[in-house]
Backbone as JSON Lines, residues from 0, in Angstrom:
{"i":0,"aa":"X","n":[-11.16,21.27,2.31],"ca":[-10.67,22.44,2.98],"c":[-11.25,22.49,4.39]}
{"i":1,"aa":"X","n":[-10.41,22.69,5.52],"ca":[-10.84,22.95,6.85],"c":[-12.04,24.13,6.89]}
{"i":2,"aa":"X","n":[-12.73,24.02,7.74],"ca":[-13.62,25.16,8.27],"c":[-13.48,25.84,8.93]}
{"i":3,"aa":"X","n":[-12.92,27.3,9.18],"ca":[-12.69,27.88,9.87],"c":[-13.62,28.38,11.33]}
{"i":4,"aa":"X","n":[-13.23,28.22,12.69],"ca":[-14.13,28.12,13.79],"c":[-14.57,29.75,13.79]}
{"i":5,"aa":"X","n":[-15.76,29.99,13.86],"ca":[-16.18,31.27,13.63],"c":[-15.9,32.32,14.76]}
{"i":6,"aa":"X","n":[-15.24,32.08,16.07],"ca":[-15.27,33.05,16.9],"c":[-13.93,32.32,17.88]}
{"i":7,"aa":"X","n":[-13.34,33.3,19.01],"ca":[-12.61,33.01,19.86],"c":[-12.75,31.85,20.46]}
{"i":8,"aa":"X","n":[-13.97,31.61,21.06],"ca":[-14.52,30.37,21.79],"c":[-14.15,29.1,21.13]}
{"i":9,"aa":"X","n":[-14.85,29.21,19.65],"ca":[-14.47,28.04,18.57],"c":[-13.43,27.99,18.62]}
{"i":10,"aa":"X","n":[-12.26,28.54,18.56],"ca":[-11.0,28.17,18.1],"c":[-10.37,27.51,19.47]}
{"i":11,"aa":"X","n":[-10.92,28.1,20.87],"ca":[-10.07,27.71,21.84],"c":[-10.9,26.32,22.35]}
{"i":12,"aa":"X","n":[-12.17,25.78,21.77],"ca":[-12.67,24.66,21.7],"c":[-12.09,23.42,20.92]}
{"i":13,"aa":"X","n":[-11.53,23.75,19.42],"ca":[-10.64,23.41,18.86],"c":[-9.53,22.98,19.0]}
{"i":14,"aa":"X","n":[-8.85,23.56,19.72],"ca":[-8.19,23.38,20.43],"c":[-7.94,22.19,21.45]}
{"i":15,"aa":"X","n":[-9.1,22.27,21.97],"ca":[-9.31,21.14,23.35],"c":[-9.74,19.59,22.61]}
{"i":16,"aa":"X","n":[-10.42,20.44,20.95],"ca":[-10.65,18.43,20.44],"c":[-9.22,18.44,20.08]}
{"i":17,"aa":"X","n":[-8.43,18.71,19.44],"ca":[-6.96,18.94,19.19],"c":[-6.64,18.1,20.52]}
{"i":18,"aa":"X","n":[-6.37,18.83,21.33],"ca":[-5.05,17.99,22.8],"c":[-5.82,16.67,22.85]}
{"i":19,"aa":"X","n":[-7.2,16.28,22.88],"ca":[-7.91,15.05,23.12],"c":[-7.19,14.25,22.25]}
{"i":20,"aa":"X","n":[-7.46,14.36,20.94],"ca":[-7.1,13.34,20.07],"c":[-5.79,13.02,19.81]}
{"i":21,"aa":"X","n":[-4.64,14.27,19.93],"ca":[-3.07,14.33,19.97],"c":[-2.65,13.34,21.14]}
{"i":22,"aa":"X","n":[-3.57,13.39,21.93],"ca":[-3.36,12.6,23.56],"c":[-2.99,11.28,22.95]}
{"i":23,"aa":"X","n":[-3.63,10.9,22.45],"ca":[-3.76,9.45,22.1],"c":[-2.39,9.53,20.44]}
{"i":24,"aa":"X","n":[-2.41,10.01,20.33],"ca":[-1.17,9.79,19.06],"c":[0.2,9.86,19.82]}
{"i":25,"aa":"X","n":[0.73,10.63,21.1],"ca":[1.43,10.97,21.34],"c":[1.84,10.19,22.65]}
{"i":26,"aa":"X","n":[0.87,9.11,23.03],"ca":[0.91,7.96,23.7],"c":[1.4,6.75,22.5]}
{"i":27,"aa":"X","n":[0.71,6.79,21.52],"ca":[1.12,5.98,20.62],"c":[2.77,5.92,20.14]}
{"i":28,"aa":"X","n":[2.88,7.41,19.79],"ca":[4.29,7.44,19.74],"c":[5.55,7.31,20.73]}
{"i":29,"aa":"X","n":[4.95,7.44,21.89],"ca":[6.07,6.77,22.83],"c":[6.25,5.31,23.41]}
{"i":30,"aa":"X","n":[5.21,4.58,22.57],"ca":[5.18,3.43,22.64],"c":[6.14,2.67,21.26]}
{"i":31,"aa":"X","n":[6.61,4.06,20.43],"ca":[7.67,3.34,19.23],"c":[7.45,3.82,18.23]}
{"i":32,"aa":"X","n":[6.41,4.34,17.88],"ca":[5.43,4.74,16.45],"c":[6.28,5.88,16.23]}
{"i":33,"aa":"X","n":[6.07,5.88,14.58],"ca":[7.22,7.17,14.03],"c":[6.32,8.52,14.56]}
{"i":34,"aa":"X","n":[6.74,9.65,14.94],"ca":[6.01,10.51,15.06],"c":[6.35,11.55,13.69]}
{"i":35,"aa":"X","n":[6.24,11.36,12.86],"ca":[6.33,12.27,11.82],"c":[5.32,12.46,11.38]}
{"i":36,"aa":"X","n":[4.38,11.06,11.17],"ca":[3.09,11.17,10.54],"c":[2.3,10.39,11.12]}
{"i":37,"aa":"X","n":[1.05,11.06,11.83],"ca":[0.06,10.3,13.11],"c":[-0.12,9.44,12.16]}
{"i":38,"aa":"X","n":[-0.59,8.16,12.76],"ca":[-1.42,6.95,12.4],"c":[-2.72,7.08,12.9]}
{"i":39,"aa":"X","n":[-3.56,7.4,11.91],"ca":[-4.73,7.95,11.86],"c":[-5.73,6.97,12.25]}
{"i":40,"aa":"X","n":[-5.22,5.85,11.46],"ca":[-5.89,4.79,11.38],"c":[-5.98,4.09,12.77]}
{"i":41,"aa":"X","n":[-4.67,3.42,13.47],"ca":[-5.02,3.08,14.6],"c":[-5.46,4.2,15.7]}
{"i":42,"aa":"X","n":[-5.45,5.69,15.8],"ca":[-6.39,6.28,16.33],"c":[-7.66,6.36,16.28]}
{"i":43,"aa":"X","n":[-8.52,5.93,15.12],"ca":[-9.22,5.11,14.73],"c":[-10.35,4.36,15.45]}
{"i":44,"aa":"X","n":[-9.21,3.39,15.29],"ca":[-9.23,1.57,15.77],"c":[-9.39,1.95,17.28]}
{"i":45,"aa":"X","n":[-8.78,2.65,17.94],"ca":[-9.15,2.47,19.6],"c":[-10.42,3.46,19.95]}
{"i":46,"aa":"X","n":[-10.56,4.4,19.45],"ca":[-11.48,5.39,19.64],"c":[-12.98,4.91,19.18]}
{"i":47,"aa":"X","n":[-12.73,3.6,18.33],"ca":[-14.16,3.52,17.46],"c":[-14.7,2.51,17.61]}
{"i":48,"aa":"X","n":[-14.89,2.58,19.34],"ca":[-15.66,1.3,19.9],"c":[-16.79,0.78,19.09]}
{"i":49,"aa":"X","n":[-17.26,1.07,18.62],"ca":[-18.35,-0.23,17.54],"c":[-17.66,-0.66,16.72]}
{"i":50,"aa":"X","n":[-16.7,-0.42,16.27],"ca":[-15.93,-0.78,15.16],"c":[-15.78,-0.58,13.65]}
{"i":51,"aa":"X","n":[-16.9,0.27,13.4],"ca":[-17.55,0.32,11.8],"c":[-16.72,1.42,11.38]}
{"i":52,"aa":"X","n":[-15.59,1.59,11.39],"ca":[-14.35,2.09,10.68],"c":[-14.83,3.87,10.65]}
{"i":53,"aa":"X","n":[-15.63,4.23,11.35],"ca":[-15.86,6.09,11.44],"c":[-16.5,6.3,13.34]}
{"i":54,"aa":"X","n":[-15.39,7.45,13.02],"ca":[-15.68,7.95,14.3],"c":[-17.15,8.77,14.68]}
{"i":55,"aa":"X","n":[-17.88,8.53,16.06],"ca":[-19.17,8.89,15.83],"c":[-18.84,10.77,16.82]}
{"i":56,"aa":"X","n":[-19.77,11.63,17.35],"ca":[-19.61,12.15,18.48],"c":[-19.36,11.69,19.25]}
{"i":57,"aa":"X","n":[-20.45,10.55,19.35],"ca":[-20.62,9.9,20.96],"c":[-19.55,9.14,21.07]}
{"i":58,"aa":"X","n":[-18.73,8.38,20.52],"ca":[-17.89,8.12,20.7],"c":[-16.54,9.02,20.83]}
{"i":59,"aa":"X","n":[-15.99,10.01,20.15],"ca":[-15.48,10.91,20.44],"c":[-15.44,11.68,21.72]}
{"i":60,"aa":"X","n":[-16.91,11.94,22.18],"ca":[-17.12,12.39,23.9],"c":[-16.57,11.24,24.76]}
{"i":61,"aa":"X","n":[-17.51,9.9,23.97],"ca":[-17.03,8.79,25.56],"c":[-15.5,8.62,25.05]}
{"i":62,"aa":"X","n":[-14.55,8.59,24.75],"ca":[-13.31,8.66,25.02],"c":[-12.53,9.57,25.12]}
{"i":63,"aa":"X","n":[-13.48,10.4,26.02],"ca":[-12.38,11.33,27.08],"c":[-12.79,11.56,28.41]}
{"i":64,"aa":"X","n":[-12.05,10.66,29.12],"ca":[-12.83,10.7,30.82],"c":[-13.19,11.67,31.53]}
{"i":65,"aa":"X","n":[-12.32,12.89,31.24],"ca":[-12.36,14.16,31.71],"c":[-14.4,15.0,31.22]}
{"i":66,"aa":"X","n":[-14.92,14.12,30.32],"ca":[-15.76,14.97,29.84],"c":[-17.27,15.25,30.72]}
{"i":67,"aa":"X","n":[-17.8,14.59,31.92],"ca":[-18.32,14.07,32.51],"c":[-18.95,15.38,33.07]}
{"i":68,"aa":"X","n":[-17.38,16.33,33.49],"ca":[-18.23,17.59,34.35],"c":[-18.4,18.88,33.48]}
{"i":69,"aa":"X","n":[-17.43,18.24,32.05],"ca":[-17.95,19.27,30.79],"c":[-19.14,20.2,30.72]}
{"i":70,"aa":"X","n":[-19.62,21.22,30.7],"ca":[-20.23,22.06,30.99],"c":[-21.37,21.82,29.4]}
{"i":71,"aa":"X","n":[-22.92,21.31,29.23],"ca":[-23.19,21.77,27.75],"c":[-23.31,22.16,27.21]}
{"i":72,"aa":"X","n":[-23.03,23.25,27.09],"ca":[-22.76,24.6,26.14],"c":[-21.38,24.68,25.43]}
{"i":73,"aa":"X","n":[-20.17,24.09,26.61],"ca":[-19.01,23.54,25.84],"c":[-18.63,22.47,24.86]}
{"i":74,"aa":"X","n":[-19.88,21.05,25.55],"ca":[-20.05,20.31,24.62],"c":[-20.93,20.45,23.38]}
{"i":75,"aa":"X","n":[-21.92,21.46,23.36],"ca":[-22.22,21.94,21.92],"c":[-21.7,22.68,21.05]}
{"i":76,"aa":"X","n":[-20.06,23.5,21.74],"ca":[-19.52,23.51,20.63],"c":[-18.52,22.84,20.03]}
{"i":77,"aa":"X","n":[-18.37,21.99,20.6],"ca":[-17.15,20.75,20.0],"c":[-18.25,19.96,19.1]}
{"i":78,"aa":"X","n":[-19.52,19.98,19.92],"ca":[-19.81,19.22,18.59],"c":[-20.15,20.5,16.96]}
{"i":79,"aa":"X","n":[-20.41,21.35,17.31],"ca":[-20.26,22.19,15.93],"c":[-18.77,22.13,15.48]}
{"i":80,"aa":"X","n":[-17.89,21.9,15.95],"ca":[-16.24,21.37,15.29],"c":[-16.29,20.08,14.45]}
{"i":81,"aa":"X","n":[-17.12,19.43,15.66],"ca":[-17.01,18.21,15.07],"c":[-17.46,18.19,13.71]}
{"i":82,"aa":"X","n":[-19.29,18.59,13.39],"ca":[-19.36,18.88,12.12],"c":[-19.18,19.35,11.16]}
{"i":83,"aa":"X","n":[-18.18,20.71,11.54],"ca":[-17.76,21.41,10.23],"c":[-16.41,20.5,9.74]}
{"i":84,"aa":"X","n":[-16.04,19.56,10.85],"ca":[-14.74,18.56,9.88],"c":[-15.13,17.36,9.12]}
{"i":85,"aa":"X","n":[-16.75,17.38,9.15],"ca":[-17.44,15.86,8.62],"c":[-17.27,16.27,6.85]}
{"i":86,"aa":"X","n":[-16.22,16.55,6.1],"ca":[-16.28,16.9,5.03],"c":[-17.69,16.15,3.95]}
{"i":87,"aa":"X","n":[-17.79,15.11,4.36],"ca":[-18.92,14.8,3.6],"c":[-20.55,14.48,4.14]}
{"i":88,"aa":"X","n":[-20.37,15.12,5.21],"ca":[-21.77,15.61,6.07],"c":[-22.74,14.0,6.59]}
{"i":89,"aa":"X","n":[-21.72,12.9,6.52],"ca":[-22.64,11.96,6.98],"c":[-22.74,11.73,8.78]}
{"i":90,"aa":"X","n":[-22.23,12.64,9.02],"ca":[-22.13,12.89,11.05],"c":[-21.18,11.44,11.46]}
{"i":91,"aa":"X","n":[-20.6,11.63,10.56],"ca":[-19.03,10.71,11.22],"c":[-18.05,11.5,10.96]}
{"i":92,"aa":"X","n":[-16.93,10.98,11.36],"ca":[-15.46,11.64,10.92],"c":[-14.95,10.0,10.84]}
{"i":93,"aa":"X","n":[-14.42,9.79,8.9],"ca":[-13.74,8.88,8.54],"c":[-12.11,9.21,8.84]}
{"i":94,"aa":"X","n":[-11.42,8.22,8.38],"ca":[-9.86,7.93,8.66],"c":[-9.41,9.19,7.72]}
{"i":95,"aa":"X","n":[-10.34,9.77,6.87],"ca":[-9.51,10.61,5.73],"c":[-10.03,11.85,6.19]}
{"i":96,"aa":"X","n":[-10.96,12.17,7.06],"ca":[-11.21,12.87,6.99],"c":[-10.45,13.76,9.17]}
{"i":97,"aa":"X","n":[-10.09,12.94,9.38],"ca":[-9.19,12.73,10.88],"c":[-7.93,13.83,10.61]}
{"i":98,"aa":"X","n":[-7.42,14.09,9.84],"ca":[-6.19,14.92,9.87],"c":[-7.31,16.41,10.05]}
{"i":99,"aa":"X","n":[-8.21,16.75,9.01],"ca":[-8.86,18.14,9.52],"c":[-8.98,17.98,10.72]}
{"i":100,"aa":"X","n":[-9.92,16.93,11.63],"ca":[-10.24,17.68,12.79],"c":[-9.51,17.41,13.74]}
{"i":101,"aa":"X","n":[-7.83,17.25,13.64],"ca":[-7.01,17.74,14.01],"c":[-6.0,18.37,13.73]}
{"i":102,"aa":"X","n":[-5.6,19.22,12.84],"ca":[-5.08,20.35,12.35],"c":[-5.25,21.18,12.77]}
């Protein structure tokens, strides 16, 4: 079950990991990909520069160029998003677990 973001801020933070990660599905799909149902997996595969099949934070931050003049107080709460979608609390986000923290 998703975690609900506890306040206005959270949700409109949510939001912003939302357009990040849609960015990249919705590039994918105009490259041919069905858009009915993201491919989780190769969002994945490009985002998960070490390669060990789970997405980290830090990786999540470094693939978004824009994040640089990110303010940290904004980036501490994406990362509290980030963890309330780690359904099984190991501070990754797996391929199964990728549709919550973008929903």
């Amino acid at each position: 079950e998703i975690a609900e973001p506890a306040s206005k801020e959270m949700k409109w933070c949510q939001k912003l990991i939302v357009g990040l990660v849609l960015a990249v599905v919705v590039v994918q799909g105009q490259e041919g990909e069905d858009m009915e149902e993201p491919n989780y997996q190769e969002f994945l595969d490009e985002v998960d520069s070490n390669k060990d099949g789970k997405l980290s934070w830090e990786e999540l931050v470094a693939s978004d160029e824009d994040n640089d003049g990110m303010p940290e107080d904004l980036k501490a709460k994406y990362n509290e998003i980030f963890k309330s979608q780690d359904a099984d609390g190991d501070g990754f986000i797996s391929v199964d677990e990728l549709p919550n923290l973008i929903s």
